[in-house]
N, C-alpha and C positions, 0 to 999 in steps of 0.2 A: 399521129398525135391527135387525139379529142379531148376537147376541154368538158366536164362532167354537164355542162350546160349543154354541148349537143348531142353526149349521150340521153340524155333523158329527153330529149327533144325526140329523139328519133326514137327513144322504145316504146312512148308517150304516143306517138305518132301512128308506130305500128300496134303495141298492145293496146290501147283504147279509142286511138280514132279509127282503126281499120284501114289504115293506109298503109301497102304491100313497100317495098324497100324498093322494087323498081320504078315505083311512082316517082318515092319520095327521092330517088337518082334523077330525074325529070323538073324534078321542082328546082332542087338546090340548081340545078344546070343551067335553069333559065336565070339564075341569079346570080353566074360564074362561081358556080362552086366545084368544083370537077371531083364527086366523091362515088366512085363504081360501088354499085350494090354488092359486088363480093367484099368489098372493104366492110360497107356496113354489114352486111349481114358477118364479117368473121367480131365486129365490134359486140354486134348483141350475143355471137353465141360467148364469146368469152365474159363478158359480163353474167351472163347465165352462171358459169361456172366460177366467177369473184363474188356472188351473192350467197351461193352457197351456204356457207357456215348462218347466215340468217336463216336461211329456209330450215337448216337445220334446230337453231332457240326457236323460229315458230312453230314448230312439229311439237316440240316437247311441249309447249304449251296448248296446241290442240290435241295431246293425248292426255294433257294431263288432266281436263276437264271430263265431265262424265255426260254431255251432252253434242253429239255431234251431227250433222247432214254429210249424205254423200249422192255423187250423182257422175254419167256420163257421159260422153257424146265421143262422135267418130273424129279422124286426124288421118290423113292419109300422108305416111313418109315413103318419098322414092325409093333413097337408098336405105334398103332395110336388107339384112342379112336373112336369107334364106326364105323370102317373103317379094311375090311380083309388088310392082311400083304401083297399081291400081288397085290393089287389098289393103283394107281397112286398119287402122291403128287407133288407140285410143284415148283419150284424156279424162281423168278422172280426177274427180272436184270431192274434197271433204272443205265442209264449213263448220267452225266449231270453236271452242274457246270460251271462256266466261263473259258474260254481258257484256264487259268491258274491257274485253279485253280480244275482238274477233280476231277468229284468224281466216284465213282462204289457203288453200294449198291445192296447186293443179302437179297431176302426175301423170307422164308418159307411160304408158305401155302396150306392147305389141298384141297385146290379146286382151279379150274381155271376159274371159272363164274367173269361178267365183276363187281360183289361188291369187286373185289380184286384189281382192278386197283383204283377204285372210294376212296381205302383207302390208298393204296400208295401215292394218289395223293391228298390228301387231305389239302386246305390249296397251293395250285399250282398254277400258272397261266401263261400260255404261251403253247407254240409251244411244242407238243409231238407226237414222230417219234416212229411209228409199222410196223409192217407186217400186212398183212391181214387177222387176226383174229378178228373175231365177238367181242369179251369177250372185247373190246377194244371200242365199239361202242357210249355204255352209256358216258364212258368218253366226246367225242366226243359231245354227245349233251351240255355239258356244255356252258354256253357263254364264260367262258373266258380260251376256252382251246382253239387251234388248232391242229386237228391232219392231219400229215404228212404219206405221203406212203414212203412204201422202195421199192426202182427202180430195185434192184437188185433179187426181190421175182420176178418180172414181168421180168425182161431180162431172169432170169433160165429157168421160163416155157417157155420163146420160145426158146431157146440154148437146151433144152431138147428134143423138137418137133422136130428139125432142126436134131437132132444125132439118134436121133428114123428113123428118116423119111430117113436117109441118102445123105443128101441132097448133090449132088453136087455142092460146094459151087464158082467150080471156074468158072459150067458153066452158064451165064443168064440165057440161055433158060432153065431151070429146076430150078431156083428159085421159089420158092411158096411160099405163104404168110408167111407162120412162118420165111423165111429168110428175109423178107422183112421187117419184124416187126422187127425181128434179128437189122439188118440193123441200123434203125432209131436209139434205144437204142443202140447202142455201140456207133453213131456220139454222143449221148448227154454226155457219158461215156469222150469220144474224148476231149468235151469242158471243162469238170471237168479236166481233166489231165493238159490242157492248162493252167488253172487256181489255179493248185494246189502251194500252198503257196503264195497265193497272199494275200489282207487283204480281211476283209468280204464287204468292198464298192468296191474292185474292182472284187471281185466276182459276185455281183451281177448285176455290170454293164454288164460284161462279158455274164452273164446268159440272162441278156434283150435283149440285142444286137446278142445273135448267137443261148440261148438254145429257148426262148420262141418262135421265130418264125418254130420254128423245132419242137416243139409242135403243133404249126398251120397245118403246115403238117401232122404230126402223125396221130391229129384228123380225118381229114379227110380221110387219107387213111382208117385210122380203121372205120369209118361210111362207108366206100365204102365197106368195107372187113366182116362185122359181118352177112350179109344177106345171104352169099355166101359160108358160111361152116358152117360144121355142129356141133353144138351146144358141143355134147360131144364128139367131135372128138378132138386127142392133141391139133391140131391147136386153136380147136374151144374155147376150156378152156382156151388157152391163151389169143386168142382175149379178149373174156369175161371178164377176170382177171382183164386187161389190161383198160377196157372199166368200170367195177364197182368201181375201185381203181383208177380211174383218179381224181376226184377234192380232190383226196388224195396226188396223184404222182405228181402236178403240183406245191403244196403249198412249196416246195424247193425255187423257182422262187420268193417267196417273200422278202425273208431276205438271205444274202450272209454268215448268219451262220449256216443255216442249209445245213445239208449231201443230194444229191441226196439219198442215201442208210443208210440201219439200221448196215453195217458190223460192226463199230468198237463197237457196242453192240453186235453186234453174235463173233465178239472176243473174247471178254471180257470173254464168258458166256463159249469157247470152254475150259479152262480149267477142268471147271467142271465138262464137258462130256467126256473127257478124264481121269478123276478119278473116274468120276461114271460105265465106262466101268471094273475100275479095284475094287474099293472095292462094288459096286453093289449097297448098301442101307444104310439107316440111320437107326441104330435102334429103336430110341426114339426120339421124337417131340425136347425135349429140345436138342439134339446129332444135330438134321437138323438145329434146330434154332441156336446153336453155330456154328456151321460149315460156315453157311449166313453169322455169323457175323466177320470169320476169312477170308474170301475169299473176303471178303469187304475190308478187312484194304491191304491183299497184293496186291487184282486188284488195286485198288487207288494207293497207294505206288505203280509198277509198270509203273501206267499213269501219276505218276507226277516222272518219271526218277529215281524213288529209284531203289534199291538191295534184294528184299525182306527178303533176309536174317537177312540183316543187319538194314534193318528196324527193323523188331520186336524185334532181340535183341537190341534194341538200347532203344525199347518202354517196353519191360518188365523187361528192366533194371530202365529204368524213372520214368514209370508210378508209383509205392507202391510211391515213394517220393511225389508226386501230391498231393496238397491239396488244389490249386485253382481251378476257371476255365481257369481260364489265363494261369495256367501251366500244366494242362490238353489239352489247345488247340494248347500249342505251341509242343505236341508230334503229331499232324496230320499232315498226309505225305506231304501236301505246304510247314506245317512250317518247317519241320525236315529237307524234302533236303537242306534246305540253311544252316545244320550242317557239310556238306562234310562226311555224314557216308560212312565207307570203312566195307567190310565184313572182320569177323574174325574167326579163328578158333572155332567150338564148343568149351568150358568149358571141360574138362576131368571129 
């Protein structure tokens, strides 16, 4: 029997402080509390699958907007069906939802081939922001997708080249091309600062009038620049990067709601990597698929100004009474912040 106060203590504990369940067996222990990590860990993975039907109203709210981010990183699950224990699994992040209304969605899957975005997204339509992975492509052929580049994959590899090479930056005459690339993206970087909290029309104006024509530049210096070094040299990978991901990097310019850059989805996704450093693995498909679906409700709750503590207790006190879908959608984290939830102590 757990009271919702130390469920959410302990998902709390493991989704965003990065504390592994065999820690937190160690802590409670020194304080007489005799709770074995198989217990917890069967507590969160069934909570994974009691939250469900949420993750399900948040989906439909991030498909239903025409603005979205996606991104991924690796998950290694032991027991995985027809797959060694030391092979690679994956978790994938879309962020997306109107202004105000974010959402975060993490999803398990055994593979990172591009049938994995094609079903994420299925049912989609609009503007979707990557990195420069392949796996991402097929998407992209759809008609009624757009995909967007992230600017900040293309300013690293040349801020990389530039600290490799040691460039002295304060003198001209030893600037070479990677500072000079350097250069341009940081001014575009400049004009985003300018315009940060502005509305999405006045962004975009902003963007026509100062970033586009700095585009026009860019271009060209880079058509002057790619003949002139050499192919796999750092520089050379930058240019190229820079040069294959352009009518990817430019489609910002269209609409004043999209990001030059993918960060506030490599945000979102960094908690993760910071817990997967400490407890290492998932053990069982269903343990990663639960996990997805706990890391979804506090990144959300998070991006829309919740507490995540106080979130989930607030929902695993709620939720057993639910028996709409009306009162099931008014515990998603839009609707709950307008309940002024305050954090309370764990339940003894």
């Amino acid at each position: 029997m757990a009271s919702p106060g130390l469920l959410a203590h302990i998902a709390v504990a493991k989704y965003q402080d990065a504390l592994p369940l065999h820690r937190q067996e160690h802590i409670l222990k020194r304080i007489g509390v005799d709770l074995p990590r198989a217990t917890l860990a069967a507590w969160m993975i069934k909570l994974g699958i009691w939250i469900q039907p949420l993750i399900n109203l948040l989906q439909d709210v991030l498909l239903g907007y025409d603005v979205l981010q996606m991104d991924e990183t690796t998950l290694q699950v032991l027991k995985e069906p027809a797959k060694l224990p030391q092979s690679n699994s994956y978790l994938w992040v879309r962020r997306g939802g109107p202004p105000d209304l974010p959402v975060l969605l993490f999803d398990y899957d055994p593979s990172r081939s591009q049938a994995v975005p094609l079903r994420l997204l299925e049912g989609y339509r609009g503007y979707v922001q990557v990195d420069g992975y392949d796996g991402y492509n097929a998407v992209g052929l759809r008609s009624d997708i757009v995909l967007v580049g992230c600017m900040a994959h293309a300013r690293r590899k040349f801020d990389e080249t530039v600290k490799a090479q040691g460039v002295d930056r304060d003198n001209p005459e030893k600037i070479g091309k990677a500072m000079e690339g350097l250069g341009y993206l940081q001014a575009l970087y400049r004009i985003e600062r300018e315009c940060k909290g502005s509305s999405s029309e006045e962004r975009y104006s902003v963007r026509q009038q100062k970033a586009k024509p700095l585009f026009e530049t860019l271009r060209a210096w880079l058509d002057a620049a790619l003949p002139t070094v050499a192919p796999q040299s750092m520089t050379g990978k930058a240019l190229t990067y820079l040069h294959n991901q352009w009518p990817k990097l430019i489609r910002y310019l269209d609409d004043g709601r999209l990001s030059i850059d993918n960060n506030r989805v490599e945000n979102a996704i960094r908690p993760f990597v910071i817990g997967r450093r400490n407890w290492l693995f998932s053990d069982t498909v269903r343990g990663a698929q639960s996990s997805a679906n706990l890391y979804s409700l506090i990144e959300t709750a998070k991006a829309n100004g919740l507490e995540p503590y106080a979130y989930l207790r607030h929902l695993f006190t709620e939720l057993p009474k639910a028996r709409t879908l009306e009162q099931i959608e008014a515990l998603l984290p839009f609707h709950a912040k307008t309940q002024q939830l305050t954090p309370t102590p764990p339940e003894q």
